[in-house]
N, C-alpha and C positions, 0 to 999 in steps of 0.2 A: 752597392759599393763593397770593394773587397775589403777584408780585415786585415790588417799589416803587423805580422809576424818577424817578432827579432829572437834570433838565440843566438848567443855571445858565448863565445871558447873563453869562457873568464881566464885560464892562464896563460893562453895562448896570446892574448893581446895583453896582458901582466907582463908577457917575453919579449913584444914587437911595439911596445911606446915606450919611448924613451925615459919618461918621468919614473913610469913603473917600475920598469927592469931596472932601474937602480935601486929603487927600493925593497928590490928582491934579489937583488943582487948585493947589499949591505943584511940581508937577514929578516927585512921586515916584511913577512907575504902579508901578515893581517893590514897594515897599514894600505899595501899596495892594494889588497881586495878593496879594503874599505872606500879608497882614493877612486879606484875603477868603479866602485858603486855610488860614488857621488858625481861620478864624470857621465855617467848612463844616465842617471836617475833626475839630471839635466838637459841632456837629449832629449829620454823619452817626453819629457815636459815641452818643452819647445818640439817638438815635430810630433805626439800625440801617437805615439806607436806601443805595440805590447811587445817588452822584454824578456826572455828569459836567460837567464847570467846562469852559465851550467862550468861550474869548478869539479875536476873530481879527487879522486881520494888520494892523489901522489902527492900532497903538503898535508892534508890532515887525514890521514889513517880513518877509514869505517868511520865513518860520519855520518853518512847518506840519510841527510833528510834533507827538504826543504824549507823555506819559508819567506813571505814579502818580505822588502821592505823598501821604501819608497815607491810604491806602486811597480817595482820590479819582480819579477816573480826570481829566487834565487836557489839554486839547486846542488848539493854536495851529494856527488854519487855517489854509490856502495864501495867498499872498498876495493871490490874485483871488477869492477866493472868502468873504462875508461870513459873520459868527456866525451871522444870522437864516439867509441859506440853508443852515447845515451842520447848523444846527436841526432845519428844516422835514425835512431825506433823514433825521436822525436820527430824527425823531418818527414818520415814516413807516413807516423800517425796524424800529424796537423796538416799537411798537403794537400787541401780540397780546393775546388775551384771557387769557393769563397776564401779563401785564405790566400795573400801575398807572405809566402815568408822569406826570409833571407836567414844565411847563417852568416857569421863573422869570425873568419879564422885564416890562419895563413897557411894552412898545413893542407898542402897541394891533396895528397889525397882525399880526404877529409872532404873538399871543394868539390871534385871531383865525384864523389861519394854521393852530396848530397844535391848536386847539379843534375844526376844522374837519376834521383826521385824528385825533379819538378822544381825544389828551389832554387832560389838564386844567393850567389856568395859572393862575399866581397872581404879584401886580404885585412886585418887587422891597422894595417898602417894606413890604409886607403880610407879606412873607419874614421879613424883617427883627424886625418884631414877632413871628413863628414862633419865629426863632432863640432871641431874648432869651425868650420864653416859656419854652423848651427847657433852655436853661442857669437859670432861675430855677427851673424843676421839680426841675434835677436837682441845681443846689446844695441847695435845701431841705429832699431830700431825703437827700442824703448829710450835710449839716452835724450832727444828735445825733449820726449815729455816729462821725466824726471829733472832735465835743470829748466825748467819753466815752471813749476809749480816750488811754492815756498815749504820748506821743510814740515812735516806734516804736526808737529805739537806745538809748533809758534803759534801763540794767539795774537797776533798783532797781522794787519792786511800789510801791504805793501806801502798804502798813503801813510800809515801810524807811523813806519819803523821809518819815514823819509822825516815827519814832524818830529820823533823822537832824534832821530840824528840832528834836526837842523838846534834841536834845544839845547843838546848837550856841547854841540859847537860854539853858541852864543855861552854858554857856561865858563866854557873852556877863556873864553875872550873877557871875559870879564874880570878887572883888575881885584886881586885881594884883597879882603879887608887890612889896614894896618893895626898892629895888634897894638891897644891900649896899654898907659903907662902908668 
């Protein structure tokens, strides 16, 4: 079976989701990265694939290092060195016929580029409609079994809490005492 490779244009899809680009379009990239790495790091969970989120150095200056987090692998390139070119040596180097990878960017050459060494690309917004696909399958499919099971730290079964309710009904019904004079 082949291994299913993802490398993500981290600001190229920051510029082409709607939620994002406004929050980088109000000033916040960290917020936007952070949002875009809880929105992957929920994908790669539900569809079971390996990420790598490649931002480069035109929001934060000489950075270039990487490091996980959420079982994503995340990558800040050199200063001189852009996302599309770290891309293209990546698509290059991981490319084997065990290896499926995809890149995800909208930026036609880029696409182009890395279509041209064997992977496959898909545009940022198309992604996008992936994701939310992803999370709507996989709500759907877990929502019977979460309202069908009793919230998980109640110690009472189903029959207790029906005799606790029928008690505190008759309670409810039962005339006051008259207070003593």
């Amino acid at each position: 079976m082949r291994k299913h490779i993802l490398i993500v244009d981290g600001y190229n899809v920051i510029g082409n989701w709607p939620e994002l680009s406004k929050l980088k379009a109000d000033g916040h990239f960290d917020a936007a990265r952070d949002r875009l790495l809880d929105q992957l790091a929920e994908y790669r969970s539900h569809e079971n694939a390996n990420m790598i989120v490649v931002f480069d150095a035109m929001y934060v200056p000489g950075i270039g290092e990487r490091y996980d987090k959420w079982d994503l692998q995340v990558v800040f390139t050199q200063q001189d060195l852009t996302a599309d070119s770290y891309i293209e040596k990546l698509a290059n180097d991981l490319n084997t016929p065990l290896v499926q990878l995809t890149v995800v960017t909208s930026d036609q050459a880029e696409q182009w580029t890395v279509f041209s060494r064997g992977a496959l690309r898909i545009s940022s917004r198309d992604f996008l409609r992936e994701v939310k696909r992803s999370h709507n399958e996989f709500t759907k499919s877990t929502d019977p079994f979460i309202m069908r099971e009793n919230p998980r730290n109640v110690p009472w079964r189903t029959d207790q809490l029906l005799k606790l309710d029928q008690a505190r009904r008759k309670l409810e019904q039962k005339p006051k005492p008259k207070p003593k004079r």
